[in-house]
N, C-alpha and C positions, 0 to 999 in steps of 0.2 A: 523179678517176680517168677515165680515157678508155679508150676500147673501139671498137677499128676489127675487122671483116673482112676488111679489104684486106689482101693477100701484102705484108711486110715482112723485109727485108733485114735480119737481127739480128746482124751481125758486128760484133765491141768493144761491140756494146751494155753498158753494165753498168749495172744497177740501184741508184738511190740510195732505195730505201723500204724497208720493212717487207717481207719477203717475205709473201703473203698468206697466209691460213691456209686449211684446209680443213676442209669441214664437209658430211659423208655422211651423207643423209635414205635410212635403211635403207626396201628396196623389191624385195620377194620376184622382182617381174616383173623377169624381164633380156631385154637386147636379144638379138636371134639372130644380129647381127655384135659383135663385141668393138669397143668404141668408146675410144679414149686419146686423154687430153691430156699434151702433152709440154711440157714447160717448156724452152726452147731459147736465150734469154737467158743464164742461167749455171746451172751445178749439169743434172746429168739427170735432175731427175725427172720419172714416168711415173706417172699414174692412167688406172686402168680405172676410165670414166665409169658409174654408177647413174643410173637414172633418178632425176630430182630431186636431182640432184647440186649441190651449192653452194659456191662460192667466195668467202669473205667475211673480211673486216676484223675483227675484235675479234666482236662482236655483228650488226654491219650488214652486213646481205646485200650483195653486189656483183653479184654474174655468178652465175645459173644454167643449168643445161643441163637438156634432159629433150627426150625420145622420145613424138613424135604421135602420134596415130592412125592416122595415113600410116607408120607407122613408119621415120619420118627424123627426124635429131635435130638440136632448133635450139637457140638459145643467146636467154636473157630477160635484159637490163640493163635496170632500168627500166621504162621503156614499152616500151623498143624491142625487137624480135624478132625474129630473123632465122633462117633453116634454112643450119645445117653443113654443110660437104663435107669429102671429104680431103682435107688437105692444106693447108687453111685455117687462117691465122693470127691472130691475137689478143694486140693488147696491153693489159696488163690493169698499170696504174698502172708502166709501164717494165718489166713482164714482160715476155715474150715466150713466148705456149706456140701449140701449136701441134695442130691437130685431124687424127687418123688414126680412121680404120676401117677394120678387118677382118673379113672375112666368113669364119664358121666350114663347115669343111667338113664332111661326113658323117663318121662312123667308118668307120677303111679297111675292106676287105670282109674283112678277117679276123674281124670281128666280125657276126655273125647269130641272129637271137632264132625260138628254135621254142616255137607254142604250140598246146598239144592241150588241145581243147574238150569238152564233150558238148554234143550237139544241140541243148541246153536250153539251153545256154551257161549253167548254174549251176554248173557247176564248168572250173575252170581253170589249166591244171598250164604253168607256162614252164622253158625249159630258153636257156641261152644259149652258143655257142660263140667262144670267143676265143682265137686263134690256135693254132687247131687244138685248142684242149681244151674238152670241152663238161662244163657244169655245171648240173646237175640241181638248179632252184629250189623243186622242189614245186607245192602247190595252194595258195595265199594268194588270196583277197578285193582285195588293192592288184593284181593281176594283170590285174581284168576292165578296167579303165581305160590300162591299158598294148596291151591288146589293142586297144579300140576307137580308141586315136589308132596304132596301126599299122595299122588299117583305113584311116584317113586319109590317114595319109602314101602310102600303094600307091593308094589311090583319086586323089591328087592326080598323080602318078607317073605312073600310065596315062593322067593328061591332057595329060600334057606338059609338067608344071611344072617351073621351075626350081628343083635341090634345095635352098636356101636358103628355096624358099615352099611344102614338101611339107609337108602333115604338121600344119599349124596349126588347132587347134583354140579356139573359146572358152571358157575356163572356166565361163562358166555353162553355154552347151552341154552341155559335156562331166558337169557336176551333174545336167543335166534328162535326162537318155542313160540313164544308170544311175538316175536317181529316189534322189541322196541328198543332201545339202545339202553346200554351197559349203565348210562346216568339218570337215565328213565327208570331202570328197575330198582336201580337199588333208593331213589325216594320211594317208590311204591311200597318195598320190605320195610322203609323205614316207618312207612305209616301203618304198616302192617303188625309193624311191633309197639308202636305205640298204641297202635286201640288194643291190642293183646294183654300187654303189660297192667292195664286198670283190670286185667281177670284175673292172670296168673303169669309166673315170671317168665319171660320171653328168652332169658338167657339160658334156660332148658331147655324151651319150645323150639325156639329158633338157631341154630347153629351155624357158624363160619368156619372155615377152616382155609387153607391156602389156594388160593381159587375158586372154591367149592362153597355151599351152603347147604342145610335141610331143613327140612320140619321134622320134626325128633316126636313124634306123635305115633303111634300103634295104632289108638282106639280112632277110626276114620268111617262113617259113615259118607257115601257117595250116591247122592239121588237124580239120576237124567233124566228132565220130564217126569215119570211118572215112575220110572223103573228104579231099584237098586242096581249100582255100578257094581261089578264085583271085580 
């Protein structure tokens, strides 16, 4: 098997092997741009890459991808290692696929999260508007964590960040914040996404990435007690 990075010309190419198989190393963390590989040789197939994603022969590993800590994503064959761009190509035993990323944008502004606090911030009631209709969530517990990374993302917002790096939090951070363990928070996000998800899609709303998660939200009203947060 051979494995270039260099831009190749795949017109009449046609493969005389096995088409490879694929093998997906499930991994709760997702990127915060959609990453694909395109197979462009023959046939159109399209995978949305996971971190620790694997493309392999029978049993034997061939080619992996997965997402740094630099959060840019490179491709492992072997020893050798190299960091992705778009638009870079890859031949993989007379494949030909082909590397895209796509960076997710905000949810348009028809979507806005209002949350009204007590002082104490021991209670916490969210309500969410979505294209023009607003839907009253109640007081839930999986709330106080939705809150504190919408503090983040406005905190990161007023600095000037680019909306693609607003808003990222770590999750152990985000455990030691509230004072609850690492298996505790992520059921809370998980019920967090499910009452979400009957509004509007949590896979914009809510974001993973390697360690890390946000709320991918701009439009954030913040009520303590009586006052607006700013």
């Amino acid at each position: 098997m051979s494995l270039t990075n260099q831009l190749l010309t795949p017109t009449n190419r046609q493969s005389c092997f096995t088409p490879l198989t694929v093998k997906d190393i499930p991994d709760e963390d997702q990127p915060s741009a959609t990453a694909l590989l395109k197979l462009i040789s023959n046939g159109s197939t399209t995978i949305e890459l996971k971190n620790h994603f694997v493309l392999a022969r029978s049993n034997q590993i061939q080619c992996q991808f997965f997402q740094g800590a630099d959060q840019m994503w490179y491709c492992q064959y072997g020893e050798h290692q190299f960091q992705l761009r778009s638009g870079m190509v890859l031949a993989l035993d007379n494949q030909i696929w082909q590397f895209e990323q796509q960076h997710r944008q905000p949810p348009k502004a028809t979507t806005s999260l209002h949350f009204q606090i007590s002082c104490d911030e021991e209670h916490v009631r969210l309500s969410i508007n979505h294209h023009n209709e607003t839907n009253e969530l109640g007081e839930r517990v999986h709330h106080y964590p939705l809150l504190l990374l919408a503090r983040q993302y406005r905190e990161d917002q007023r600095s000037g960040f680019d909306h693609t790096s607003c808003g990222w939090l770590d999750t152990a951070s985000l455990s030691k914040m509230i004072g609850i363990e690492a298996s505790v928070l992520n059921v809370q996000l998980h019920r967090a996404k499910q009452q979400l998800s009957t509004i509007v899609a949590t896979s914009d709303l809510i974001e993973r990435r390697t360690g890390q998660i946000r709320l991918n939200c701009p439009n954030v009203e913040i009520i303590r007690g009586t006052s607006i947060e700013y």
